[in-house]
DRENLO-856726 format. One record per atom (N, C-alpha, C): residue in one letter; x, y, z. Coordinates in pm, whole numbers, plus 50000, padded with zeros to 5 digits. Each point is the difference from the previous one (the first is absolute). Last residue first. Example, Ala and Ser with C-alpha at 12.3 -4.5 7.8 and 13.67 -1.06 7.14 Angstrom:
BEGIN
S512854977550708;S500825011950006;S499235010950073;A500294942849993;A499115011950000;A500905012050000;
END
This chain:
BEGIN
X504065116948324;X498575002649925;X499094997350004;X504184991350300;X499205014450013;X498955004149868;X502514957350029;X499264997250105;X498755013750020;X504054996649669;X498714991449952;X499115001650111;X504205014950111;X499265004549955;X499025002049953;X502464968950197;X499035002250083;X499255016649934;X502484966949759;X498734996750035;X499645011650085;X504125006849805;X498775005949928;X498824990750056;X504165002050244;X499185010249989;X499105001849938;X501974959050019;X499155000450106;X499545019650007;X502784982649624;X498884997850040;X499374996350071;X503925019850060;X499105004949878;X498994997749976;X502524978850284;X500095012050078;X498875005749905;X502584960449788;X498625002250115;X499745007550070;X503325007049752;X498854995349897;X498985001050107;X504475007250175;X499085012949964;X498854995749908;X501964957950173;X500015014250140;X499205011749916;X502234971449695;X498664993750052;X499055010050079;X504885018249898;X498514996349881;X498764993650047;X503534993650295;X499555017049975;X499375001349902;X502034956050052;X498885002950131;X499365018049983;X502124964649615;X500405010350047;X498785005750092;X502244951249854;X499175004950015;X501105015750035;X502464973549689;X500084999950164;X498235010049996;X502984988449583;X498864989750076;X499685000250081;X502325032149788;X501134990150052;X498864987050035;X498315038249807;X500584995849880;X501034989650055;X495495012350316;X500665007249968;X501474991849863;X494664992550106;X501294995650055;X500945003849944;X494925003849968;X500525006350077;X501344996950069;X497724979449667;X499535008249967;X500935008350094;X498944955250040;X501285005549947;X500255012449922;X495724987250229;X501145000950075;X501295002949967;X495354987949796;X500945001749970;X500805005850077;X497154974050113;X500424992849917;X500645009249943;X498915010150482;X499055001249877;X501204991149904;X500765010250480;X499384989449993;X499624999549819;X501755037150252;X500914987949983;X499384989049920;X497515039750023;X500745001349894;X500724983950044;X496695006850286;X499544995449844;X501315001349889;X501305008550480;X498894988549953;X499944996449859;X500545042050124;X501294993549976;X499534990650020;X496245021050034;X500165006449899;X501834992049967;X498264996050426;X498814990049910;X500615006249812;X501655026550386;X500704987049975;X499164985149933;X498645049649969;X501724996349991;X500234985749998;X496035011550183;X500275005049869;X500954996449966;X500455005950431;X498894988550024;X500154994849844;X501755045850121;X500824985950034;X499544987149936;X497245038450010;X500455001349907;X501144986049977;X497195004950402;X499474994149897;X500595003149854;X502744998750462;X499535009949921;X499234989849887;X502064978050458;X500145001649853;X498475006549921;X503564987650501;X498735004249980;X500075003849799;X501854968150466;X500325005449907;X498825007549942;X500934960350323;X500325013150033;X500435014449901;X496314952850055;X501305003949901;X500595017250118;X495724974250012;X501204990250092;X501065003549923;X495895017549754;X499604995550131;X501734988450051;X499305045749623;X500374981050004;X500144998850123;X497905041849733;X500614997550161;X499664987049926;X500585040449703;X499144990750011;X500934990850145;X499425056949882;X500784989449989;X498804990050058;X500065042649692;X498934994650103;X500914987050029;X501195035649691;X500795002450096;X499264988050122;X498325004849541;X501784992550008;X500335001950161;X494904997350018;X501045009949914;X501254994150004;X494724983950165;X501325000449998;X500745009249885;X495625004450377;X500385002749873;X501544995150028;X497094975950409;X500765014749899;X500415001149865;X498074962050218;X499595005450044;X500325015550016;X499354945549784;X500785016549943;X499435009150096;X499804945950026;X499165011850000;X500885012450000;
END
């Protein structure tokens, strides 16, 4: 049950965790998820073969901004 408006800034509480994660966070990491996980993956590996964590990192950042933008129409 949603009991306040959420915003990037609305943090989401994990019951027995000592930690706290921004619904933009939340985004993010369902959004790297999908990139690791997707078939094309080799998409995002840098010319030595070595994953590149800062590409991924700013992809998904990206699109966890444009959902929650999606969220304000």
């Amino acid at each position: 049950m949603k009991t306040e408006e959420q915003t990037p800034n609305t943090i989401v509480r994990h019951s027995n965790h000592n930690y706290q994660v921004f619904l933009r966070d939340q985004c993010a990491f369902s959004a790297m998820q999908s990139i690791i996980n997707s078939s094309n993956y080799d998409n995002f590996l840098g010319n030595n073969g070595m994953p590149v964590p800062e590409f991924v990192a700013k992809e998904s950042y990206l699109i966890a901004d444009a959902m929650l933008k999606q969220r304000e129409l």
